[in-house]
N, C-alpha and C positions, 0 to 999 in steps of 0.2 A: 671068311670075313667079307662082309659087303664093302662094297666101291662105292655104293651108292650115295650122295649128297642128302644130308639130314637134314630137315626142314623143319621147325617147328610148328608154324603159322600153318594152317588149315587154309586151305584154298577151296573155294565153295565150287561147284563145277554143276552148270544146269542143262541138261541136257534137251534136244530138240527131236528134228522129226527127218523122217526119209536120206535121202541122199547123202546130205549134210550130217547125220546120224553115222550112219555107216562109218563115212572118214574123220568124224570126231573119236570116235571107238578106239579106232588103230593109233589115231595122233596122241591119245592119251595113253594108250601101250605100247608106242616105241618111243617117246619122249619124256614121260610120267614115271609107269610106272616101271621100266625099264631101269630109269636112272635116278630115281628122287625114292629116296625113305619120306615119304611127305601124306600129312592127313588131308585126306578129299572129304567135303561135305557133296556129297553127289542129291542132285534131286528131280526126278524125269520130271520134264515140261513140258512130253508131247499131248499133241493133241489129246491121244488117248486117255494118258493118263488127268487133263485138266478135266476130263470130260468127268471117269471116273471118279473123280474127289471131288466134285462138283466144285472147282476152283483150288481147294485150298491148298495143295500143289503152289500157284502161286505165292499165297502171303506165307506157305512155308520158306521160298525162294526169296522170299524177302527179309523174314523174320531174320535167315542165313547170313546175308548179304550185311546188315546192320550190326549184327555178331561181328561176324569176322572181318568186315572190311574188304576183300579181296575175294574177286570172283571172274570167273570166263562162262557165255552163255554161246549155247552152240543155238542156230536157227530153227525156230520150230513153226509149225502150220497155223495159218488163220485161217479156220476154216470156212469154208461160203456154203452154200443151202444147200447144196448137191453132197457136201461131206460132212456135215451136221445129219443129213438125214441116212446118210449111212452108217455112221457111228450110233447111232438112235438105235438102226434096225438090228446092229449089232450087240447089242446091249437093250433088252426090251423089255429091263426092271427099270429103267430111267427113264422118265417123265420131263419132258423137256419145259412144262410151262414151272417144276420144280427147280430149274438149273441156276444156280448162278451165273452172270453174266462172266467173271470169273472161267466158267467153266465152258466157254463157245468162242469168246473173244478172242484177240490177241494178247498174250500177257507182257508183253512190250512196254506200252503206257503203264498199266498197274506196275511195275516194277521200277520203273523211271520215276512214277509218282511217289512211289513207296519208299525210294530210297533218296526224293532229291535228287536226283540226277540230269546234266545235261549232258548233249553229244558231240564230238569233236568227232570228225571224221576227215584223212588225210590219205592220201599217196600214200603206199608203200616203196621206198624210193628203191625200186630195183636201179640198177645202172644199165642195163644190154633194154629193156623194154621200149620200146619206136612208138612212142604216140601220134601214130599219123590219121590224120582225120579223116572222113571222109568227106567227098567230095558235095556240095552243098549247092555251090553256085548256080544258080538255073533250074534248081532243083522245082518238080511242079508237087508242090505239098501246100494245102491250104487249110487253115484252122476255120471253125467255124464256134461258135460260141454262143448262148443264149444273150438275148440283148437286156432280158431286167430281171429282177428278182434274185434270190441269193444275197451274199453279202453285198451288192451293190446298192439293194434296196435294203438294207436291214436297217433295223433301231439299236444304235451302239453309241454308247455314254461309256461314262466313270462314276463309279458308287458314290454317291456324295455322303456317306458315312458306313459305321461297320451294322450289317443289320442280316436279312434275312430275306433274299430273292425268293421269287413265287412266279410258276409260269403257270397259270388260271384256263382254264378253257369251258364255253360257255354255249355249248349247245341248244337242241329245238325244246327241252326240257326248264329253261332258262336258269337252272341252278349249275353253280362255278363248281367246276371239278378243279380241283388241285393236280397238276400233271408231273409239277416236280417244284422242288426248292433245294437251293444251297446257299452258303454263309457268305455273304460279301463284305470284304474289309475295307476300310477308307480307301482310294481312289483304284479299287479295282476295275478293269475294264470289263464288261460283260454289254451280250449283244443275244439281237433276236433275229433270225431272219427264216425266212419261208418262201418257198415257190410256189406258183402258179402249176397244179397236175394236169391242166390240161394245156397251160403252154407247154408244159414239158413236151405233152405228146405232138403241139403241134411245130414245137421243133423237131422233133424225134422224125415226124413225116418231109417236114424239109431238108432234114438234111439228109434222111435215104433216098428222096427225091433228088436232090443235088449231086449224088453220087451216079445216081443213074441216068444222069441228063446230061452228065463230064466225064463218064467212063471212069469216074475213078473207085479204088478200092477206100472199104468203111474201116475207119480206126474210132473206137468209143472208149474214153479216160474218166474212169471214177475211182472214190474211195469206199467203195461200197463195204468193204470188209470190217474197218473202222465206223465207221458211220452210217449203219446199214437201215436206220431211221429218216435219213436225207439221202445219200447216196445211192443206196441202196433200192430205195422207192422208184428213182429215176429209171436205173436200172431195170429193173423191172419194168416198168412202162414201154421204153424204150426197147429193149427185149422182146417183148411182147409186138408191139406196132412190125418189128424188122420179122420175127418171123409169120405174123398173122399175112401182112401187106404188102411187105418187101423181097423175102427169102426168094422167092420164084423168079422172081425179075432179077435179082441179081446173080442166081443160077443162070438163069437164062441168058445174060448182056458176061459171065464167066467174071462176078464182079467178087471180090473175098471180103468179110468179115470179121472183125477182129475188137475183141473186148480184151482189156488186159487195167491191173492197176494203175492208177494213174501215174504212180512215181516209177514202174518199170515200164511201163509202154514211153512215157516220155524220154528214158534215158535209151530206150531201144531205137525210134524214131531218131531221136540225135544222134546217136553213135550211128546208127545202122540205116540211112533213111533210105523208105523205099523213094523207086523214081515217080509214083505221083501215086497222093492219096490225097483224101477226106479227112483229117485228124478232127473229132467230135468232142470236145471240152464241154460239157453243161453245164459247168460250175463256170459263171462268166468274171471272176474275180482270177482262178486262174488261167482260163482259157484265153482272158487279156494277156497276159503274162509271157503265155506261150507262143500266142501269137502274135507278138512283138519280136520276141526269137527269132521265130522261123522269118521273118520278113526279113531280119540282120540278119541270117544264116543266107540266107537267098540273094542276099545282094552282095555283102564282103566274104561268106564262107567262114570256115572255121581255120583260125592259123595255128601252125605246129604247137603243140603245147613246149615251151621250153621252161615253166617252173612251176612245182609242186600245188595244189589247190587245197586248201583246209577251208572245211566250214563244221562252224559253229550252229544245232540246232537245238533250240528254247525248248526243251521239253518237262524241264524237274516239276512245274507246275500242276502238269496232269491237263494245261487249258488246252483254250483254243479249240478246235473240233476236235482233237484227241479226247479231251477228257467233257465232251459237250451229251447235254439229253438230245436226243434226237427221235422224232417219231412222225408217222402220217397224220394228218388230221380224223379225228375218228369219225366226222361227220361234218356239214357246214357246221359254222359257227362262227365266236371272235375268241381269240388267243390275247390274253394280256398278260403285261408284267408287271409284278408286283411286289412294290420292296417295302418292308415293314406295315404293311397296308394300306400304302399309296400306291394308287393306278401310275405307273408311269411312262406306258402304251396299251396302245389297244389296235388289232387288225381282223379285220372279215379273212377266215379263210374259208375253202368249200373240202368238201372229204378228198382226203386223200392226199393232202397238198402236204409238200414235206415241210416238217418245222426242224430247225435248230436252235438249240437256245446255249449258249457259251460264255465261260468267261474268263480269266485268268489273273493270279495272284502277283500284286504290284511287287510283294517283297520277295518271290520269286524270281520276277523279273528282271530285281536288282540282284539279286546271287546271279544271276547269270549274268548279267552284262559283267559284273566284277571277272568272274572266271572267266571272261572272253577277253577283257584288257588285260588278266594274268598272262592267258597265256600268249598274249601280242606281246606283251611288252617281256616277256620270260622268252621270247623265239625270235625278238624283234622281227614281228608281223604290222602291217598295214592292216585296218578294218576299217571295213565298207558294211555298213548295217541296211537292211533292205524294207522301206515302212511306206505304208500305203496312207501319208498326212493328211490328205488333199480334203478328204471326205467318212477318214473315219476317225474318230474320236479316238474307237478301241487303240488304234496305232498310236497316234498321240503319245498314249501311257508311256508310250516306250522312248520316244526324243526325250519326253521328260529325265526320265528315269536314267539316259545317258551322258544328259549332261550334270546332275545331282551326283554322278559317279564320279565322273569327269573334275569338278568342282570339289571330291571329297580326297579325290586319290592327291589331286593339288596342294588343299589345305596339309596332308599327312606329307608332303614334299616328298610323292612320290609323281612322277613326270608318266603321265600317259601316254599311250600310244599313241599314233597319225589314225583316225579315223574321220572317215565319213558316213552323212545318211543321205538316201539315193530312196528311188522307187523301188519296188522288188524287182522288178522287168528291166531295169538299169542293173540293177546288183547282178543280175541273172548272166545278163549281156557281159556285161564284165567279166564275170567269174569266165565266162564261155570264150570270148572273142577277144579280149582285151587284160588280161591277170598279168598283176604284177609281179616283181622278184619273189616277194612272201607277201601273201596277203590271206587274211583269215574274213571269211564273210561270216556273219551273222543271223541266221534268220530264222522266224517261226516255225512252230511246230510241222504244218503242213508244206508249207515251203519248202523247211530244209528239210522234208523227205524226198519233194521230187527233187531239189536242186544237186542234191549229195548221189543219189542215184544217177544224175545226168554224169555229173562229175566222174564219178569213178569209171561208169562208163566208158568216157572220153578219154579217162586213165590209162584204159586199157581191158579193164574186166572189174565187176564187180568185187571180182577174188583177191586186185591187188589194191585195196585200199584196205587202211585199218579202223574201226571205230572204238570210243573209245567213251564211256558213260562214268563221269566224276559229280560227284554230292559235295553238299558244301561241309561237311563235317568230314571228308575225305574216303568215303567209303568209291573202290573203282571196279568197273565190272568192265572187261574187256569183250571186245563178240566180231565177229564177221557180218560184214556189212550185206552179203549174201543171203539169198534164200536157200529152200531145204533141195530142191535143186527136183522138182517133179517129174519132169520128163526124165534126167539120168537115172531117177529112182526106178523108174517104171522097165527100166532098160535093162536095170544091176536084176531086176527082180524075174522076167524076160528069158534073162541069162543065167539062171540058179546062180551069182553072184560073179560070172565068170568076165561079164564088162562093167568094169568100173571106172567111171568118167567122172573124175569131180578135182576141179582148181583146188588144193587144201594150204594154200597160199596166205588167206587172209586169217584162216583157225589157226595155223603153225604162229600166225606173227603177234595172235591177239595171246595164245598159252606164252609167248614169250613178255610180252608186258606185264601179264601177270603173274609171270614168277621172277619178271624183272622188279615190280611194287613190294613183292614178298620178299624178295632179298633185303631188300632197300631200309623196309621197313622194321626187320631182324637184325641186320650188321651182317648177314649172309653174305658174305666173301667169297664160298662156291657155288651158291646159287645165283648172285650177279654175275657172276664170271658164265653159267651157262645158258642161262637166258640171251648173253651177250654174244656167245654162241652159233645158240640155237638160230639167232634173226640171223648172224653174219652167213652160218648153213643154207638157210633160204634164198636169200639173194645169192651168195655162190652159187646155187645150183644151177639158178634163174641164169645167172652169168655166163654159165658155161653152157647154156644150151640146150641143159635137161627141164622141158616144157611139157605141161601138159596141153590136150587140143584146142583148147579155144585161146591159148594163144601163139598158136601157129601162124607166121608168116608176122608176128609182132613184135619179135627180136631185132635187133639190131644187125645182128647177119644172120639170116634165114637157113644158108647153108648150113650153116653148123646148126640147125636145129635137131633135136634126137627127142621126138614127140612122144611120151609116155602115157600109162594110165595112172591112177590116181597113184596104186601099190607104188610102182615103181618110181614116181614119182619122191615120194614119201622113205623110199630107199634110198633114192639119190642125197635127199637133204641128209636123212640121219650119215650116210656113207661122209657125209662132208664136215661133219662135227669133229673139233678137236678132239685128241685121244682123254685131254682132261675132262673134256664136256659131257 
């Protein structure tokens, strides 16, 4: 006779890449299927496989997801041009100009879009974890930032009805090539912006000139992965300039190097900062942002964190540079945009120069402010919304759109929450230096990817925060806010499996919400009971001292630390589960 808890509701379960793979595996067979009679809609989402189905892997994960309602996504690979071209050489009946974007990208955004989803991301509240900062004050860390172009320069309105955007490009040929079009609904914000390729590069030279003329070591922050059209380009420029012109000299002066995504190199710099670098931001909308920070970091420092940090990030939309066209210029020319067949800019650009074109849906934007006053006023949470007014229209949308909220939850005599709207680089400050009791921030797309990264960071580890992806038809997909963990992969691999390094903290605590929703959602009476468990297992273990490495010396008393591998680790929680769980 089985002991096992009978599940009815199918739990969709999307599997990822490397490290992260590995200790997803085991968490699903000593937690799973161990102990639940329960149907898995299982569907790989690695790399490999997105490559292989040329996408449809994804809107399979989706098609799932809208099914059942209920899902946990373990981390998988974006890949960049160095493992795009090995998975190519690996597979040499695929034709890459045949691929679906689908099949190279991130499938993150497409899944977010596909299901309506935005993100919540919060502290796992262990009780023994020691958030102590590091030290800041005096620190010699200097941002540097391009000074025009990007969104600072861009052309950004509101749709003055529902019609059909068109970004036009007009070559030495003088006839308009059509580059892209999508549907724009009444006061949707969309925007155009483009840089300068050869400011780029003649930033690119001042600022490895500026490292080597202050001994300091190079840090470069992009999104290249996402937006490998804009980001991407720079990248590559910048790339190119440091090893054709620079590499030597800074071998020679013993000076390091370091390119890393924008949202983990910024959460690394703040959590871990070296004692004096270069930090290289090219994107001058967030490199303000940033460096605003580091100047409050450098003068008041970072104070102990004493309460929980949640933010809220705008993504069900698909906009903003997430869901943006992006490409080089394919030669000089004028780039214009064009909505129902009115001109309604026009800019010279010369080849190469990177173009973005974006936009984002207004009634998106009010599903998401909705669930962000839900869940303030369901947690009683403070919100701080973070908008850049001053100068961009596209922002704009969104004061609109929160006081229309605000104004509506009134009229239905339901009492909204305490919120405010701040700069981003205020909200940022805040969340970092200054957070309240409870307070939930808000922010865009790209925002709250580096700002949630810094955060958890600052948490303590990527591993112990949880995220947390809700649709407004109610569909939830649980995930670890961590990557597939590359370097331990390469270690576990090294080691014919025998070192296994990997936090499985934030996957244990995401399988537990989601068999917490499933319980919930069934009247499951012994599947709420062991979800409720499973998380209480977690932080026990946490509590008692049983840690894995990277957070060593971040307990609350160090002595009693007993620093495990992943295995043991993973032993320890299940060993701590009630005998009914």
């Amino acid at each position: 006779m089985s002991h096992k808890i009978k599940v009815s509701s199918p739990l969709v379960v999307l599997h990822g890449d490397e490290m992260a793979q590995v200790a997803f595996e085991r968490i699903l067979e000593q937690f799973v299927s161990r102990r639940l009679d329960i149907p898995l809609v299982e569907i790989d989402l690695s790399a490999k496989q997105r490559l292989l189905s040329n996408g449809a892997v994804v809107l399979e994960a989706i098609v799932a997801l809208q099914q059942h309602g209920v899902g946990i996504k373990n981390a998988g690979m974006t890949v960049n041009r160095e493992q795009l071209d090995e998975l190519l050489a690996a597979h040499p009946g695929i034709k890459e100009s045949e691929l679906d974007k689908l099949a190279t990208k991130s499938p993150n955004g497409a899944i977010r879009k596909g299901i309506g989803g935005n993100i919540t991301r919060e502290d796992i509240q262990f009780r023994n974890i020691k958030n102590t900062p590091p030290v800041w004050i005096g620190r010699d860390i200097e941002v540097d930032t391009m000074e025009h172009g990007g969104n600072k320069d861009s052309y950004n309105t509101l749709s003055a009805a529902t019609g059909i955007a068109r970004l036009v490009f007009v070559g030495a040929s003088g006839d308009p090539v059509e580059l892209h079009r999508r549907k724009l609904n009444l006061g949707d914000p969309y925007m155009l912006a483009t840089n300068d390729y050869a400011a780029v590069e003649a930033w690119a030279r001042h600022f490895f000139q500026r490292c080597i003329d202050e001994a300091r070591d190079a840090y470069v922050g992009l999104k290249d992965t996402v937006i490998p059209g804009y980001d991407g380009v720079m990248r590559t420029a910048i790339e190119r300039i440091y090893e054709t012109e620079f590499k030597s000299q800074f071998e020679a002066a013993a000076l390091a190097y370091h390119y890393e995504l924008i949202d983990a190199q910024a959460a690394r710099i703040v959590a871990n900062p070296p004692e004096r670098c270069l930090w290289g931001v090219p994107d001058n909308s967030t490199g303000r942002r940033l460096h605003k920070l580091v100047e409050t970091l450098k003068k008041y420092g970072i104070p102990d964190r004493k309460f929980h940090v949640s933010i809220s990030r705008m993504s069900a939309g698909g906009g903003d540079q997430y869901g943006s066209f992006n490409m080089p210029a394919p030669e000089d020319g004028i780039v214009k945009v064009i909505v129902d067949g009115q001109e309604k800019h026009a800019r010279d650009v010369k080849a190469n120069d990177p173009m973005i074109f974006m936009s984002n849906d207004r009634i998106a934007i009010r599903d998401w402010i909705l669930q962000a006053f839900r869940d303030a006023s369901l947690n009683d949470k403070e919100v701080y919304f973070g908008l850049k007014r001053e100068y961009f229209e596209y922002d704009e949308v969104f004061s609109t759109v929160i006081n229309e909220v605000r104004e509506a939850l009134v009229a239905d005599h339901t009492e909204p929450p305490s919120f405010m709207i701040m700069r981003p680089s205020s909200q940022l400050k805040k969340m970092i230096t200054d957070p309240p009791r409870n307070a939930l921030y808000p922010a865009q797309n790209l925002d709250g990817d580096i700002f949630s990264d810094i955060a958890a960071a600052l948490g303590g580890s990527l591993a112990t925060a949880s995220s947390i992806i809700e649709s407004k038809d109610g569909t939830m997909l649980y995930e670890a806010p961590h990557g597939t963990a590359h370097d331990l992969y390469l270690k576990y691999l090294d080691s014919n499996g025998e070192v296994a390094i990997f936090n499985s903290s934030a996957l244990i605590y995401a399988l537990g919400n989601a068999l917490e929703t499933l319980g919930n959602r069934e009247n499951n009476a012994g599947l709420v009971a062991y979800s409720a468990s499973l998380k209480t297992a977690l932080i026990d273990t946490v509590d008692q001292g049983t840690i894995t490495g990277d957070l060593k010396g971040k307990t609350t008393n160090p002595g009693a630390e007993n620093v495990v591998d992943m295995q043991g680790f993973l032993d320890a929680v299940e060993a701590n589960l009630k005998p009914n769980g």
